[in-house]
C-alpha positions as CSV (number, residue, x, y, z in Angstrom):
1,X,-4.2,-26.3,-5.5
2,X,-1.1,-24.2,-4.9
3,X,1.6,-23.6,-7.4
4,X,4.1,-22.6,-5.3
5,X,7.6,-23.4,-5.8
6,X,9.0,-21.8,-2.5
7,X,10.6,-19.0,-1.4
8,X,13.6,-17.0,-2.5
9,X,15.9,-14.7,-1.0
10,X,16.1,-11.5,-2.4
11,X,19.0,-10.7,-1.4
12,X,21.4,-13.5,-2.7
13,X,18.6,-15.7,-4.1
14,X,19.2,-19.1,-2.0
15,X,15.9,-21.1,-1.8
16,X,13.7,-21.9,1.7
17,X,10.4,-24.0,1.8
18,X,7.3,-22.7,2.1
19,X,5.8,-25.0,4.3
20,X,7.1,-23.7,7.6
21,X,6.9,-20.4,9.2
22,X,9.5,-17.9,7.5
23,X,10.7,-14.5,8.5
24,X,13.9,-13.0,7.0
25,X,17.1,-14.2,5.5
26,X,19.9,-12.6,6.2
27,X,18.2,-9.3,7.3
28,X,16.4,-9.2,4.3
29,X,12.7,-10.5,2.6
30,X,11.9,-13.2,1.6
31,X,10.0,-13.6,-2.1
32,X,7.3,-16.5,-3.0
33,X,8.0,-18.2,-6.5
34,X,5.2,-19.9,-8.6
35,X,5.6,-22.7,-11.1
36,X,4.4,-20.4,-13.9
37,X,4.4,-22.7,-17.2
38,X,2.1,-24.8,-14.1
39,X,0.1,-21.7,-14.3
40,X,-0.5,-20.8,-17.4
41,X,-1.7,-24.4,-18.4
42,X,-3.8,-24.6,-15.7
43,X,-5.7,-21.1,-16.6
44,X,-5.6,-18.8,-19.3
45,X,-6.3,-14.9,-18.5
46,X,-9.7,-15.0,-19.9
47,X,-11.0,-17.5,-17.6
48,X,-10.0,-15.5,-15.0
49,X,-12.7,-12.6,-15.9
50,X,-15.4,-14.9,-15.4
51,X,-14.4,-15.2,-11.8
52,X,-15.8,-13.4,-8.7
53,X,-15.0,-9.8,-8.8
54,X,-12.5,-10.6,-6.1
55,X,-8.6,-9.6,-5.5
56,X,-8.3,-13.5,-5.1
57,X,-9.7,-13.8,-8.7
58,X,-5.9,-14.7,-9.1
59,X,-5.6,-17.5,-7.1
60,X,-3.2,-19.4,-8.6
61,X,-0.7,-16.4,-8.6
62,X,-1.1,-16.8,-4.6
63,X,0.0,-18.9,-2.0
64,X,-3.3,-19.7,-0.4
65,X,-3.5,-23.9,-0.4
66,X,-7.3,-24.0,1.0
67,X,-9.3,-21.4,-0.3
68,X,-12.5,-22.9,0.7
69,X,-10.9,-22.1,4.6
70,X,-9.4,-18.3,3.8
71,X,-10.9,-15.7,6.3
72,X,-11.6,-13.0,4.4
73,X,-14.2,-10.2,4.9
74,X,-15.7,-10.2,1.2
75,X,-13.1,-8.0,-0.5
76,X,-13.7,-6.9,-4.1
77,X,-12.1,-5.4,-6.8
78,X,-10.9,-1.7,-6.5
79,X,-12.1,0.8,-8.7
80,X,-10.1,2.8,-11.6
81,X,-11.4,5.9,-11.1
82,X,-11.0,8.1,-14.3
83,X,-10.2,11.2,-13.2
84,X,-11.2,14.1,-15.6
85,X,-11.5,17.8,-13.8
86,X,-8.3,16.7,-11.7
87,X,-6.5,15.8,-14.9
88,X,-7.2,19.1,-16.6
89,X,-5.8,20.6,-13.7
90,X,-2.7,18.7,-13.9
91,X,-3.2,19.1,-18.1
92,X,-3.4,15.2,-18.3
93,X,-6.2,13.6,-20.8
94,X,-5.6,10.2,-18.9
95,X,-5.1,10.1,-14.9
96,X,-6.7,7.4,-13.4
97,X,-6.8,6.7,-9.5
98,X,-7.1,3.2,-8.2
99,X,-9.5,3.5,-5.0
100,X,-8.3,1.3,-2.6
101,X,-10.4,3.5,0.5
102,X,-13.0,0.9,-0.9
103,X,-11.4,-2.3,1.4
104,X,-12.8,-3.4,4.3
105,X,-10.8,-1.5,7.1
106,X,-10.6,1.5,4.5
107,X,-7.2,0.9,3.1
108,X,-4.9,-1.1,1.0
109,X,-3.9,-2.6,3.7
110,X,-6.2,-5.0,3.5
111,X,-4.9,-7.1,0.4
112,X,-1.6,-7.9,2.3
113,X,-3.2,-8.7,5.7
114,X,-6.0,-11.3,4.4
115,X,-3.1,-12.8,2.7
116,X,-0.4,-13.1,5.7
117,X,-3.4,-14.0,8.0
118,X,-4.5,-17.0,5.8
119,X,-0.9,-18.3,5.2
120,X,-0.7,-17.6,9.1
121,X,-3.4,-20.1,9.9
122,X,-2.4,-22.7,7.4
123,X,0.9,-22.6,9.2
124,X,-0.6,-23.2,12.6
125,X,0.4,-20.2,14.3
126,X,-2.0,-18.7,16.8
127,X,-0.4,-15.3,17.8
128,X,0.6,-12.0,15.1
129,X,1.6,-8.7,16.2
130,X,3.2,-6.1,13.8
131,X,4.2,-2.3,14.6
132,X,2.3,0.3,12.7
133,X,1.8,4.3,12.5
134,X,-1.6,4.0,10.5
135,X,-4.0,1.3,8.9
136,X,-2.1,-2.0,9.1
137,X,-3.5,-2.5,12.6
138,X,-7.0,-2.1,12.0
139,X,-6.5,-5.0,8.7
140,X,-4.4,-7.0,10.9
141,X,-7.4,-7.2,14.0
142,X,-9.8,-7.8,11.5
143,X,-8.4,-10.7,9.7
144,X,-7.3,-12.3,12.7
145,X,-10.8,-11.8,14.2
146,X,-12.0,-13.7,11.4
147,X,-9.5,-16.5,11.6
148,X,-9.6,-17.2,15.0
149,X,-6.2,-15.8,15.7
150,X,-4.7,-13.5,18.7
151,X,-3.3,-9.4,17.2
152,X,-0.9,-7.6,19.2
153,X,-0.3,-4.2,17.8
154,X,2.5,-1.7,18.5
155,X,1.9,1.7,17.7
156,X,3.5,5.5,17.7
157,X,2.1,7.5,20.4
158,X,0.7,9.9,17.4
159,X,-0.7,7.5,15.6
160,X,-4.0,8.5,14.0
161,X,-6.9,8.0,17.1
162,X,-9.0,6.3,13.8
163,X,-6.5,4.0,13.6
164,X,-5.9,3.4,17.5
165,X,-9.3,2.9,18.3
166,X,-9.8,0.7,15.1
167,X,-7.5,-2.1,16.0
168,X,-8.5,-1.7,19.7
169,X,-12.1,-2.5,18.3
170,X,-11.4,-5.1,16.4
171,X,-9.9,-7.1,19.1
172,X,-6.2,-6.8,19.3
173,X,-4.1,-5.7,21.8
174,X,-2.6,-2.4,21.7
175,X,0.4,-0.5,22.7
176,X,1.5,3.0,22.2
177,X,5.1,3.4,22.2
178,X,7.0,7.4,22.8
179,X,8.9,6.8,19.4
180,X,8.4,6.2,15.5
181,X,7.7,3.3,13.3
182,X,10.9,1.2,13.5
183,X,10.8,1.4,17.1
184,X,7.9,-0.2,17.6
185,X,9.4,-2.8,15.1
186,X,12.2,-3.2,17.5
187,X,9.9,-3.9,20.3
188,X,7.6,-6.7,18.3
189,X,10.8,-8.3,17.6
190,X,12.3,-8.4,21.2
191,X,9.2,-9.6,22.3
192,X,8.8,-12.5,20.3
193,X,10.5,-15.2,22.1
194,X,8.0,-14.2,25.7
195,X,4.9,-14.0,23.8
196,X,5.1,-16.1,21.4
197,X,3.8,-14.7,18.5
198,X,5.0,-14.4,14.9
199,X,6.0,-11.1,13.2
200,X,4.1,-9.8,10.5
201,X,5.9,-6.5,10.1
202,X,6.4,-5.2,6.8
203,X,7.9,-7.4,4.3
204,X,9.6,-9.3,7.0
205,X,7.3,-12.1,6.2
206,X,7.0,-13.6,2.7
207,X,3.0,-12.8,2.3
208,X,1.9,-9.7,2.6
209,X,3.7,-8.9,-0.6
210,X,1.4,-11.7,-2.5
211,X,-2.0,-9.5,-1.3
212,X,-0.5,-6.6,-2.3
213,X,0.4,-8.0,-5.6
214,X,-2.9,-8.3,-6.5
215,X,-2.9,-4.0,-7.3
216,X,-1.0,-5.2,-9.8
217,X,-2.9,-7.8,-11.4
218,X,-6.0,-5.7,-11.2
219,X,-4.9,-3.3,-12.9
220,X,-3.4,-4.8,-15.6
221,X,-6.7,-6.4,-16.6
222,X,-8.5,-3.3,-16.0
223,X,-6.6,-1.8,-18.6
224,X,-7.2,-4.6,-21.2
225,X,-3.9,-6.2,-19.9
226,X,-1.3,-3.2,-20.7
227,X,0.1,-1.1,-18.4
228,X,0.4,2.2,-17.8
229,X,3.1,4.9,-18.8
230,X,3.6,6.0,-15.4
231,X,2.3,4.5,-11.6
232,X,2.7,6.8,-9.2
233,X,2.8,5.0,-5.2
234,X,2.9,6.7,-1.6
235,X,5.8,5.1,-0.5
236,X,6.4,4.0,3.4
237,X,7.5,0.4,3.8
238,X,7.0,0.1,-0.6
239,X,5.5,-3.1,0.0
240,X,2.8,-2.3,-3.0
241,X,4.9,-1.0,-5.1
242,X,7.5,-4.3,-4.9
243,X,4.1,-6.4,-5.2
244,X,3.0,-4.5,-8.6
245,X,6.6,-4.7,-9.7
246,X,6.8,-8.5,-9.0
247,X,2.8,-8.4,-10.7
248,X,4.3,-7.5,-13.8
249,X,7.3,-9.8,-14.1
250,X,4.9,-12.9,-13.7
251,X,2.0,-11.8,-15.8
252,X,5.1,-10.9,-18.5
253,X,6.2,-14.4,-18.2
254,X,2.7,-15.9,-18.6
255,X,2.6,-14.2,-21.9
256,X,-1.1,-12.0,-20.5
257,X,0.4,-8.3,-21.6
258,X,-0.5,-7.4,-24.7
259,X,2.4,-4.9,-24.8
260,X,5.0,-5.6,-22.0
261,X,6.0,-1.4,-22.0
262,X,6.3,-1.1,-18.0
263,X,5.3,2.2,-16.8
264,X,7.9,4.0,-15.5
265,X,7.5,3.5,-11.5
266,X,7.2,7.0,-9.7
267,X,8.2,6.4,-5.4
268,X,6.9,9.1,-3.8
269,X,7.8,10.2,0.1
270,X,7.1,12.8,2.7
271,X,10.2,15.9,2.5
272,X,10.1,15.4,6.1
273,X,11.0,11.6,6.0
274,X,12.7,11.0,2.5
275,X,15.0,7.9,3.1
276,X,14.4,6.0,-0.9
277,X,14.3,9.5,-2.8
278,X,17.5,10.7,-1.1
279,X,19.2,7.1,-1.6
280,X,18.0,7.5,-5.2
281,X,19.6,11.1,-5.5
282,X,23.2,9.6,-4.4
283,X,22.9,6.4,-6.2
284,X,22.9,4.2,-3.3
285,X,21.2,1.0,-3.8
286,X,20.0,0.8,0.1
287,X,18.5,4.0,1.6
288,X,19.9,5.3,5.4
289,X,17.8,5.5,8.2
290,X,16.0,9.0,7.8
291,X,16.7,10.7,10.9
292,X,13.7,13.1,12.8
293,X,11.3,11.9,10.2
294,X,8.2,13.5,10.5
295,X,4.9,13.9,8.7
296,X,1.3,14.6,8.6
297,X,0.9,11.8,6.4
298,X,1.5,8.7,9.0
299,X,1.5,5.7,6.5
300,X,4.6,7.9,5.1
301,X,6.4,8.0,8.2
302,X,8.9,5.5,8.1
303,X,12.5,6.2,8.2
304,X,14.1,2.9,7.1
305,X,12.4,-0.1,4.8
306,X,14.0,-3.2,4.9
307,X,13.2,-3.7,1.2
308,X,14.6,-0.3,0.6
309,X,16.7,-1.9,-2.3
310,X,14.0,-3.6,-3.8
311,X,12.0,-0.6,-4.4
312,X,14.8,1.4,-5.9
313,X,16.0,-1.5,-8.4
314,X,12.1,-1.4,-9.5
315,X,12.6,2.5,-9.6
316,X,15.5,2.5,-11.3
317,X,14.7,-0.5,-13.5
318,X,11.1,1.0,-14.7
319,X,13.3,4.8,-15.6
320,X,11.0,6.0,-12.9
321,X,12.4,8.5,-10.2
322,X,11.7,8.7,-6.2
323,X,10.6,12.4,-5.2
324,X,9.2,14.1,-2.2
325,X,6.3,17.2,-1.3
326,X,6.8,18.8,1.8
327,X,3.4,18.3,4.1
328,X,1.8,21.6,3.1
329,X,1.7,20.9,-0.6
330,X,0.6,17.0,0.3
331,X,-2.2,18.6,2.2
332,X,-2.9,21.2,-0.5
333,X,-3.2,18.6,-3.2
334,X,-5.3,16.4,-0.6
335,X,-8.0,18.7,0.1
336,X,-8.0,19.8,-3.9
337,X,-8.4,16.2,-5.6
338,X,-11.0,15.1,-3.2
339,X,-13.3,18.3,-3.8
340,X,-12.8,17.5,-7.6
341,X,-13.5,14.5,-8.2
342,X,-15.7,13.0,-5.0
343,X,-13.0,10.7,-3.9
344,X,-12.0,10.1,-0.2
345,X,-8.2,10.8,-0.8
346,X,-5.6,10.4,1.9
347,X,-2.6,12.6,2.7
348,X,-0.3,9.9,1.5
349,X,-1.8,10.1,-2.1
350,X,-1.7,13.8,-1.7
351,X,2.0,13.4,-1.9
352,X,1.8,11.5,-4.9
353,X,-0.4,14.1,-6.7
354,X,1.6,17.2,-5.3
355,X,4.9,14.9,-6.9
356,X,2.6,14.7,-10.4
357,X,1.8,18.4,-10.3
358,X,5.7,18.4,-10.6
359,X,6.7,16.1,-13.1
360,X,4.1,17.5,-15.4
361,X,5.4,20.8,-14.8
362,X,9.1,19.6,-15.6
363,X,7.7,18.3,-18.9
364,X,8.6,14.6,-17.7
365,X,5.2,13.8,-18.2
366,X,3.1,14.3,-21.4
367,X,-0.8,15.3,-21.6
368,X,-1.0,11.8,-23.4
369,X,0.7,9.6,-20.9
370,X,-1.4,7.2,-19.3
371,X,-1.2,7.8,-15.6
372,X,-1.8,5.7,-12.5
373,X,-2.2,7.0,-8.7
374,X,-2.5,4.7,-6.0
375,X,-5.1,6.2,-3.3
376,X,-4.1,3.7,-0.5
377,X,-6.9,4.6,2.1
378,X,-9.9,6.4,3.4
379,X,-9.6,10.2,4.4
380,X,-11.6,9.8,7.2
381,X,-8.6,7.8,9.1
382,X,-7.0,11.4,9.1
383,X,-9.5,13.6,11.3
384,X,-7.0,15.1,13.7
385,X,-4.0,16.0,10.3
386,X,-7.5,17.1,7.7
387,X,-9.8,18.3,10.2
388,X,-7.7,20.8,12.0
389,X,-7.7,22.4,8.3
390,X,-12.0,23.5,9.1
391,X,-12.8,26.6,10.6
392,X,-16.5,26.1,9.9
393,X,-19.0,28.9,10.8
394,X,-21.5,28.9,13.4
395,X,-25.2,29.9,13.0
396,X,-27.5,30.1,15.8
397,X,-31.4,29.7,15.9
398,X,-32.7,33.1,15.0
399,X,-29.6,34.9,13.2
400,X,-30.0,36.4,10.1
401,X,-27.0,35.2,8.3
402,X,-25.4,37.7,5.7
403,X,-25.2,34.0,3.2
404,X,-22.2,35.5,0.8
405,X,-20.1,36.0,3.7
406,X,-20.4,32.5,5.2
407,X,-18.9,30.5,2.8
408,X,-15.5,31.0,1.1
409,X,-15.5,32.4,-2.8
410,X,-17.2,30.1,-5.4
């Protein structure tokens, strides 16, 4: 049973149905709306724990109508990874890292594609194709592969070769195109009408958001159904960060916080492509394309979000900020968490943690506070940006390594 309402603009909030194919409205997304006094009659929070360890433990906060038919590749639960030596660093007692690297396809990705492909399929379309610069290619292949469906994937020409060869391998057709993110988006637009398929970019379709939302949710009962004092999230296209925002508002309404404090909502960015923190800075409510954006952090690299607004009234509403690190501390703080704490983090978390090293050096965050850090995929999508980083000796049969000298100082 769904207990969707429809959808809403969020831009001037008029109302579309949900039983259709829907892109944007007036340029901008498109928002699903639950019945939630349906909800919470229907199941309390506590029920919900008794479920499968699943993101789609919260069905009846998503839009899915047959669950029995969803493709889906087994997804579970993400970890919160309490993170001790790399808080001490930092001089927090509480920093926690939610693992999605754990998804199938190795990212967050994941959430939002299951969900778009399912609603995709109960819609009757046969054909998706988004643009990407990292891991939304690879989820988008695999959950059409699972549903029967036809991915077309437009990609920068320096997009990671993981994440090339990923979606090539899981069955869509690719594209490399001489030119960034929103190019490609340009392209899977004007080919729409001559190939027929249906545009999954980025919040430019009402259901990626709900997968995402489920971060949210997660976490929220992870921590005993509170919220943290701070969330700190890699910011490209912001879709997760809208999706825990909009998380929060509903399980609010339901009445399952136990303390409705939100944490103050941190969006971090790339220096080198910095469209919502410099929007933030001047006190714009919609962020300017960001022009020559580049990064080593790919999932970073996009110069204008079309729910730029969004994620700075979340920002802004939470008393959060939007910051950047410039690519060598990203990679410095990269390399540093992972060898603490056993985690597969990716360059776009590294921004988040070089942002944290920041803020807790500023004094705007306390060794108390609660903090959470989104890892939003696998580090071994990055070979070319972490690998060029090794200079690893070479032994050869025989030599009679001097040992000290091999290794760097302990």
């Amino acid at each position: 049973m769904s207990f969707v309402l429809g959808l809403e603009s969020s831009i001037d909030g008029s109302q579309h149905p949900h039983d259709r194919p829907q892109g944007l409205h007036a340029g901008r997304p498109l928002l699903v709306r639950y019945d939630l006094e349906a909800v919470g009659a229907a199941v309390t929070r506590d029920e919900l724990t008794q479920r499968e360890s699943s993101p789609w433990r919260y069905r009846e906060l998503l839009p899915i109508e047959d669950w029995e038919a969803m493709p889906h590749l087994e997804e579970s639960m993400t970890p919160l990874v309490h993170c001790r030596r790399l808080g001490e660093e930092l001089g927090l007692k509480r920093l926690l890292i939610k693992d999605e690297s754990r998804l199938p396809t190795g990212s967050f990705k994941a959430r939002g594609l299951a969900m778009a492909v399912a609603r995709a399929k109960e819609l009757g379309l046969t054909r998706l194709a988004l643009p990407t610069a990292g891991n939304a290619g690879g989820a988008l292949a695999a959950y059409c592969a699972r549903a029967g469906l036809e991915s077309f994937v437009l990609m920068p020409i320096d997009t990671p070769a993981v994440n090339r060869d990923e979606a090539r391998l899981l069955g869509a057709q690719c594209v490399l195109v001489d030119g960034l993110i929103d190019d490609c988006g340009a392209l899977v637009a004007a080919g729409a009408e001559s190939m027929g398929w249906f545009d999954c970019s980025t919040l430019k379709e009402p259901y990626r958001i709900e997968g995402k939302k489920t971060m949210g949710l997660e976490l929220a009962e992870q921590l005993g159904w509170t919220l943290p004092d701070h969330f700190l999230y890699p910011t490209g296209g912001g879709t997760g960060l809208i999706g825990c925002w909009k998380a929060f508002d509903e399980l609010e309404t339901l009445g399952w916080l136990d303390d409705t404090s939100r944490p103050k909502m941190v969006a971090c960015q790339a220096a080198g492509c910095a469209p919502i923190p410099t929007a933030f800075e001047a006190d714009e409510r919609h962020a300017e394309r960001f022009e020559n954006a580049a990064t080593v952090a790919s999932g970073l690299r996009v110069p204008k979000a079309v729910g730029d607004f969004l994620i700075l009234d979340a920002v802004r509403a939470s008393g959060g900020s939007a910051r950047t690190a410039t690519d060598e501390r990203l990679l410095e703080w990269t390399w540093r968490a992972s060898a603490l704490e056993g985690l597969s983090i990716c360059p776009e978390t590294g921004c988040c943690l070089a942002v944290l090293d920041d803020l807790c050096r500023q004094g705007a965050i306390g060794a108390d506070d609660t903090v959470v850090v989104i890892n939003t995929g696998a580090a071994q999508k990055y070979a070319e940006v972490l690998g060029a980083e090794l200079n690893l000796p070479l032994l050869h049969p025989g030599d009679e390594p001097n040992w000290p000298q091999l290794f760097d100082p302990c």
